[in-house]
C-alpha positions in Angstrom: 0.0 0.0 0.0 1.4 3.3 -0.9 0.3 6.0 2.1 0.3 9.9 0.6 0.2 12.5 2.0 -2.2 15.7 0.0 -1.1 19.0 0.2 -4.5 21.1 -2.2 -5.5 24.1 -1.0 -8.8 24.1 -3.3 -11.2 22.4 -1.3 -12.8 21.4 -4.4 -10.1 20.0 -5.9 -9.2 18.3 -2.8 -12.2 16.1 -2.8 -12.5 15.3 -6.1 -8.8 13.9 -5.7 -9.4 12.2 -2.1 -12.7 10.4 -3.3 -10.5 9.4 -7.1 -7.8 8.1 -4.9 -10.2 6.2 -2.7 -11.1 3.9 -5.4 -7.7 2.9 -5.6 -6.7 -0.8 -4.3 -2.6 0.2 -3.2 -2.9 4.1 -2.6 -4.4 5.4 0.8 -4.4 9.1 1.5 -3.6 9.6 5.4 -3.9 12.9 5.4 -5.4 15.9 3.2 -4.4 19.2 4.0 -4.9 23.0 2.5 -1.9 24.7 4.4 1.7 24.3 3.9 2.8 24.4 7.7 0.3 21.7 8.6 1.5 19.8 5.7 5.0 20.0 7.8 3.8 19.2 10.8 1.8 16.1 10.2 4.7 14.2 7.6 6.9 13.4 10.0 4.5 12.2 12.6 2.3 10.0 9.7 5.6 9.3 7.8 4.2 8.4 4.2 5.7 6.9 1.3 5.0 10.0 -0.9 3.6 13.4 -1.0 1.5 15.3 -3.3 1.7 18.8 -3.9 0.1 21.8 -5.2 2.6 24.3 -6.7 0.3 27.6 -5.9 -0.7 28.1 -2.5 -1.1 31.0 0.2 1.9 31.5 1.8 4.4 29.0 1.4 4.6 28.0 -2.2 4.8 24.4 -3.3 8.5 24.4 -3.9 8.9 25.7 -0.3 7.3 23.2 1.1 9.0 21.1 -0.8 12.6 22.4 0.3 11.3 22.6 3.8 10.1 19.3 4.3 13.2 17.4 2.7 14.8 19.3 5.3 12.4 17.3 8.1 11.5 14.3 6.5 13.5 13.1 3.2 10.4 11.4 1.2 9.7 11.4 -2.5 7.7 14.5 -3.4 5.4 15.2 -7.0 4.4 18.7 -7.6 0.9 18.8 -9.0 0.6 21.9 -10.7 -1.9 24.0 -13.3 1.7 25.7 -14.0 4.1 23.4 -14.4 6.2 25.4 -17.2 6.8 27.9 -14.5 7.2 25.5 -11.5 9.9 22.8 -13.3 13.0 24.9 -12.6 11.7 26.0 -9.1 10.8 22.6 -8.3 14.0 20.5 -9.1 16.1 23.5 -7.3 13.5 22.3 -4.2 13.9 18.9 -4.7 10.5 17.3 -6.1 11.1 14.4 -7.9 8.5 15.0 -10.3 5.7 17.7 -11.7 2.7 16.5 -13.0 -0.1 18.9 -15.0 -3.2 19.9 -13.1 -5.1 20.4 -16.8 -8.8 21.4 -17.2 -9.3 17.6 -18.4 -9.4 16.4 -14.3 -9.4 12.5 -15.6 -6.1 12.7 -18.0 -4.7 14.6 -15.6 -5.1 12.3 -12.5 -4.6 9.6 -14.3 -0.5 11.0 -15.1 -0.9 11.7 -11.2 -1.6 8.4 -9.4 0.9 6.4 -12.7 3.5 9.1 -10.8 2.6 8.5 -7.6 3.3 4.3 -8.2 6.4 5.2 -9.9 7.7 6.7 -6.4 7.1 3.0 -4.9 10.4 2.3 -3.1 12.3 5.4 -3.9 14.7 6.8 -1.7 15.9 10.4 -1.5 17.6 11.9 1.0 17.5 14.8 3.9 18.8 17.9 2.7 20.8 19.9 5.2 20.3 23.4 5.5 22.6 24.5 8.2 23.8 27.8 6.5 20.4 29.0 6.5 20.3 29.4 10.1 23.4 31.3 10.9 24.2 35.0 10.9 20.8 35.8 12.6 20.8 37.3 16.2 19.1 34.8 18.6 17.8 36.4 21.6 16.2 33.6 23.5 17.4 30.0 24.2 15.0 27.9 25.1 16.0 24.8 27.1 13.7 21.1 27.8 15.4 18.9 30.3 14.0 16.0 32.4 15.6 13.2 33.6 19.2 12.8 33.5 19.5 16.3 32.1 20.7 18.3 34.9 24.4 17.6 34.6 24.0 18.3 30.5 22.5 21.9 31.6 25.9 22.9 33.8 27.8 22.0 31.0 25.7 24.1 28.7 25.8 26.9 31.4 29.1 26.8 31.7 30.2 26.6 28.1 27.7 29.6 26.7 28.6 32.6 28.7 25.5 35.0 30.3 27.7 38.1 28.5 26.6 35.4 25.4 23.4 38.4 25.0 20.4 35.7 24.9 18.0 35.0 28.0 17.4 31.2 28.7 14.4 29.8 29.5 14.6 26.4 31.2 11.8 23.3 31.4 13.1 21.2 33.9 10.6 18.4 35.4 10.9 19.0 39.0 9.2 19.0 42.1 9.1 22.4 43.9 11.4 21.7 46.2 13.4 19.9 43.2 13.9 23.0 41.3 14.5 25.0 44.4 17.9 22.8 45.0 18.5 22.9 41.3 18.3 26.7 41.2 20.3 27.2 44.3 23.3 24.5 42.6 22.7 26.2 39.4 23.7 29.6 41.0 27.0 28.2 42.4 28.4 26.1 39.3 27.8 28.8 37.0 27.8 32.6 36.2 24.3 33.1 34.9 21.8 34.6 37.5 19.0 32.3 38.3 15.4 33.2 38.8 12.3 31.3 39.5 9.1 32.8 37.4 6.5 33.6 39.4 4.8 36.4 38.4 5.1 38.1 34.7 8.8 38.9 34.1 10.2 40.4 30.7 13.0 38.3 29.9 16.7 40.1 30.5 19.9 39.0 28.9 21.9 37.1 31.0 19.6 35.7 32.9 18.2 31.9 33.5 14.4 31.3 33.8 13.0 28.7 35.5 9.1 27.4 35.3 6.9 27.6 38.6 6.0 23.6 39.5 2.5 23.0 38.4 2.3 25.9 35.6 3.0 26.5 32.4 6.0 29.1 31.3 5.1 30.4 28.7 5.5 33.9 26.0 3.4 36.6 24.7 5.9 38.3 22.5 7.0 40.7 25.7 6.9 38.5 29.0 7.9 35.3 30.3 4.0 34.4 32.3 2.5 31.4 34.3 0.0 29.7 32.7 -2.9 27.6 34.0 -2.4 23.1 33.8 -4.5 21.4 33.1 -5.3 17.3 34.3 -4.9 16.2 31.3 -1.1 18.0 30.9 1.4 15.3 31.4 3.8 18.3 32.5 3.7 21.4 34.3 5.5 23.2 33.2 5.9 21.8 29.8 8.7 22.3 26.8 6.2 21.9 24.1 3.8 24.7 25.9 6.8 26.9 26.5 8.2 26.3 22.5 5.1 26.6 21.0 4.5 30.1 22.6 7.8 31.1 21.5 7.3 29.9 17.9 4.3 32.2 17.4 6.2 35.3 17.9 9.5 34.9 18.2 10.7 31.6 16.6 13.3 33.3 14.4 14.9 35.2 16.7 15.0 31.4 19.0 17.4 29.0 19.7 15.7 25.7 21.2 17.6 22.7 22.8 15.7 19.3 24.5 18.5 17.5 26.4 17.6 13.9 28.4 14.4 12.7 29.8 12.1 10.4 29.4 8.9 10.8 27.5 8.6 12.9 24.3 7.7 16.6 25.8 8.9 19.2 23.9 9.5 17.3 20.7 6.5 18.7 19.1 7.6 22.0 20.4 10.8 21.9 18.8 9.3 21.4 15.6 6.6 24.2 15.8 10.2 26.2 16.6 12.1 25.1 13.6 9.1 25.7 11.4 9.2 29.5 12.7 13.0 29.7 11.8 14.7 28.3 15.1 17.7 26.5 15.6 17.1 23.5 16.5 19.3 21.4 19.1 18.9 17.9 20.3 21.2 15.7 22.2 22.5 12.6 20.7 20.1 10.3 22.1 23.4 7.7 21.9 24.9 9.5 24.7 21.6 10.9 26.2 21.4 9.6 30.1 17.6 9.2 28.9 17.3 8.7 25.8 13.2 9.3 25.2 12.8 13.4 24.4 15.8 13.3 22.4 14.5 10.5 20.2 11.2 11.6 20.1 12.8 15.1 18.6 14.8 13.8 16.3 11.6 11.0 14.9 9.5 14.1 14.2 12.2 16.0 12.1 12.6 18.9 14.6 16.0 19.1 14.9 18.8 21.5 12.9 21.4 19.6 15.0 21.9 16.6 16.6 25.0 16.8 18.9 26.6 14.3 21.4 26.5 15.4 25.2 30.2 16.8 25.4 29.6 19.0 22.9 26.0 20.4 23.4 27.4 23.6 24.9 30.3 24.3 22.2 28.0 23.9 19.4 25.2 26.2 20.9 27.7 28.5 21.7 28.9 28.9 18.1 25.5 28.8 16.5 24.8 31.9 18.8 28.0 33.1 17.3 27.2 33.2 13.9 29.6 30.3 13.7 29.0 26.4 11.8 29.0 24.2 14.1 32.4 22.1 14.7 32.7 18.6 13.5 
């Protein structure tokens, strides 16, 4: 069975294709989608064999999606498009593996689709990497998930990127209250960064570590660091995906995100909604991860720029806020 993925912004033209494809005895669509970002999001969670896509859409265009999502998931990708003079050039700099013709004859022209869509059986392409994209941009925020086994990783990475570094850090670390009252008071003696537990709104300084309340959310609204409500069903409180996602829809591209150890996949979805929103994106090696469940759970749903082993999680974040690549 081949599982696609539909990225059609017409809502007409989206049903006459999912109910076409639906009479098909090896093609099933698992998802149908009209925006470009959701399109990113759900691929590397439903991981399909191929993706279809329009080449004209609002916002992001087809090859951008394209680019973008060999960047997160490497999967073979056919543009489907009423242009596809105009797209071809566009779409092999992207990375598409085909373009097919979205004529006014709908039959012909699905017909060329799903004989496309069976060619891609088997085919493998692979990731593009796109550090350069993310350097020479100030990042004024990094964003930090840590759970179990990660307190150790965070000295390092406190000790290696210097407060006078110009970024405020914001720290998820799953704690009990008195937890994260030790951790904060250790945190204060191993390294130079002042330390601060949020408990009322706070506009984030340089310089400074923040650390979420026990039993709230940290979380953004584009000016202050503020303690949102949990909820019984919230697995954390405070929680990295919460605090990443906030981030991501304001300040994503100014944003430097990092889930170290713990067990559990909070903020991997996070970390994507981040990189989406131009983050860097850092994950620990999960091979040299005390706990090796949030890092893996990161790196399954495409959300990281980096992957870097323990030793080195500080060095490379402290280049990337740099400006600098990253070292081998």
């Amino acid at each position: 069975m081949i599982r696609i993925v539909l990225l059609e912004d017409s809502d007409f033209q989206r049903e006459a294709l999912l109910k076409q494809f639906s009479e098909e005895d090896d093609i099933q669509v698992v998802a149908a989608v009209g925006d470009g970002r959701e399109c990113l999001r759900l691929v590397p969670i439903l991981k399909p064999n191929v993706v279809v896509v329009d080449g004209q859409l609002p916002g992001l265009s087809g090859p951008q999606v394209t680019e973008k999502l060999l960047e997160l998931y490497p999967v073979p990708i056919v543009l489907f498009t009423a242009s596809p003079a105009e797209f071809k050039s566009s779409a092999e700099r992207s990375g598409a593996v085909a373009v097919v013709s979205k004529s006014e004859d709908f039959q012909a022209s699905y017909r060329e689709l799903v004989k496309t869509v069976r060619l891609m059986r088997g085919l493998r392409v692979i990731r593009r990497r796109n550090y350069r994209s993310h350097l020479f941009k100030k990042r004024h925020f990094m964003l930090i998930a840590s759970s179990s086994g990660g307190p150790r990783t965070v000295e390092q990475l406190l000790r290696q990127v210097r407060p006078d570094t110009g970024v405020s850090a914001i720290l998820v670390q799953h704690l009990t209250q008195e937890g994260t009252s030790g951790f904060l008071t250790w945190l204060r003696e191993v390294t130079d960064w002042r330390c601060e537990l949020v408990t009322a709104n706070i506009v984030p300084e340089p310089g400074t570590l923040y650390v979420g309340l026990p039993g709230r959310h940290l979380l953004f609204n584009d000016r202050e660091l503020y303690l949102g409500k949990a909820s019984p069903q919230d697995h954390f409180a405070p929680s990295a995906d919460r605090l990443f996602e906030s981030f991501a829809r304001s300040r994503g591209n100014e944003s430097l995100g990092i889930v170290l150890s713990g067990m559990g996949a909070d903020g991997a979805r996070g970390l994507l909604e981040l990189r989406l929103a131009g983050a860097v994106t850092v994950v620990e090696d999960p091979s040299t991860a005390a706990v090796a469940g949030m890092p893996e759970s990161a790196i399954m749903l495409g959300a990281a720029t980096h992957i870097v082993d323990s030793r080195r999680v500080g060095e490379t974040v402290s280049r990337l806020l740099s400006g600098q690549a990253p070292g081998r």
